[in-house]
N, C-alpha and C positions, 0 to 999 in steps of 0.2 A: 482437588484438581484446579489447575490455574485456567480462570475466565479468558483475561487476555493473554496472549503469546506475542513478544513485538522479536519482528528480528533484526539486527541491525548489522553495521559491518561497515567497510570501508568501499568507495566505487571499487566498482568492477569485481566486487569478491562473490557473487552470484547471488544476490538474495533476489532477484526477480523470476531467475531461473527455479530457483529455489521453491518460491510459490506455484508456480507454474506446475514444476514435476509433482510436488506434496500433492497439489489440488485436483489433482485429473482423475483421482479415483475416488473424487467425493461430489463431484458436479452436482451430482442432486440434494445436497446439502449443504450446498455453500453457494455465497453468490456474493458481488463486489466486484472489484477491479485488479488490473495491473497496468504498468505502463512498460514499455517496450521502446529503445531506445530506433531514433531517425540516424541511419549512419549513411555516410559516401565515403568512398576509401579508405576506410578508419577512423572515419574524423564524424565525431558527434555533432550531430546537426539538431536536433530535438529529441521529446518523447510524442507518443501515440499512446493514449489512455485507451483500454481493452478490458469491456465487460467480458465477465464468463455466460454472460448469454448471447454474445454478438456483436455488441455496438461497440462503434470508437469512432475517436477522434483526433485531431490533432493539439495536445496540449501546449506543448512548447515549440517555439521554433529560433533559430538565429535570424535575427532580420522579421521577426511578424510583428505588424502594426499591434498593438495592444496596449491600454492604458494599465495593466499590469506588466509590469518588468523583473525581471531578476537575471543579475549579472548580463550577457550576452541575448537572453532569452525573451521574445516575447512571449505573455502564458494571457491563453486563454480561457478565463475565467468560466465563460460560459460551457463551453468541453466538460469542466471539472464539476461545474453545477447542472449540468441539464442531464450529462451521463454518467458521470463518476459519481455526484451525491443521490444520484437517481437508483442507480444499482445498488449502494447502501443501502438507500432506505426500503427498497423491492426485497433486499435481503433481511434486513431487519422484519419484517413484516411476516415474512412469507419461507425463511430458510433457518436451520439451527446455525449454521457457520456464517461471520462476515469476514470477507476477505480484502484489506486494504495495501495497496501497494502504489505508494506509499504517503505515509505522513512524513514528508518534506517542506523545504523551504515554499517550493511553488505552490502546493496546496495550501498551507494556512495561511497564504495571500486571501483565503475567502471566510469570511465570518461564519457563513454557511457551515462550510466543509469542518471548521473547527466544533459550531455547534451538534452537526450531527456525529461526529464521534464522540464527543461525550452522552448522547442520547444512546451510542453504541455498547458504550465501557459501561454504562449503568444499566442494560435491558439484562443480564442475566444469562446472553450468548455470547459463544465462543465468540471469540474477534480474534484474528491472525493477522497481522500486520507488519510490516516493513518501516522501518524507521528511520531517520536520519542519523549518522552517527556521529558527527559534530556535536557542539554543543549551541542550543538556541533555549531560549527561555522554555517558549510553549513545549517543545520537544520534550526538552528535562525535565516539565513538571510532568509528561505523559509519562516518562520510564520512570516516571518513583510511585505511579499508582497501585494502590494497594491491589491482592488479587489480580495481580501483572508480573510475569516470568521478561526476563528480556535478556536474550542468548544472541549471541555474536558469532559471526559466520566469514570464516577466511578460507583460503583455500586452501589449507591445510585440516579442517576440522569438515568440511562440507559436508561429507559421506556419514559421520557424527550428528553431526545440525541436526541433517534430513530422517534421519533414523529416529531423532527423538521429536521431531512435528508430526511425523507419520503419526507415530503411540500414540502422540495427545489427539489428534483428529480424531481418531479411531477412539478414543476414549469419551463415554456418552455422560 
């Protein structure tokens, strides 16, 4: 059985949605985040990082002060470390499943967020994660890890994707 599971895909091909629908009949075995995009009339304004027990924040936004940037985006470092690497490591700890959405540009703006996924890939649980589907360094060396599946999700194959995360969740 494959430890990690990354899924990747191009925007907007649903891999949020994706984590979302797979993870709701496993709550009590998984724990982590997802992020959920800030929209106004169709127009992407940020994301909102969402633990599975609760909390959020506001990760990105267009126009927010922060000494981390990317492209258009101020990113709020602390957001991703006080509650996104929080709910890692609650899950690491405490849940068989971690749930990461996603390992992106914005996120490994933190040495943090970088170091506690690899404390992830190497604890021996499952790790479900979202990926970036460009190509960046860090990114590419995570999809060539050993004991790592990493399936790609369009919206022609979706109904597919979701059938075969379900199996592996459910598989102990």
């Amino acid at each position: 059985m494959t430890q990690n599971l990354f899924i990747t895909g191009k925007p907007g091909s649903g891999k949020t949605t994706l984590i979302k629908e797979v993870c709701l009949a496993h709550l009590e075995r998984l724990g982590g985040f997802y992020t959920e995009e800030i929209k106004e009339k169709d127009k992407r304004l940020g994301f909102v990082l969402k633990t599975f027990d609760g909390q959020q924040g506001v990760l990105a936004k267009k126009g927010m002060k922060s000494g981390a940037k990317l492209n258009k985006y101020g990113v709020d470092l602390d957001v991703l470390e006080k509650i996104g690497i929080s709910s890692i490591k609650k899950a690491l700890n405490e849940k068989e499943i971690i749930v990461i959405d996603e390992i992106g540009s914005m996120e490994i703006l933190s040495d943090e967020f970088r170091n506690v996924l690899l404390e992830c890939f190497g604890s021996g649980k499952k790790v479900l994660a979202t990926i970036r589907y460009k190509s960046q360094p860090f990114t590419d060396e995570v999809k060539k890890m050993q004991n790592a599946s990493l399936v790609f999700v369009s919206h022609e194959n979706y109904l597919d994707v979701k059938k075969q995360i379900k199996q592996w969740l459910e598989q102990k």
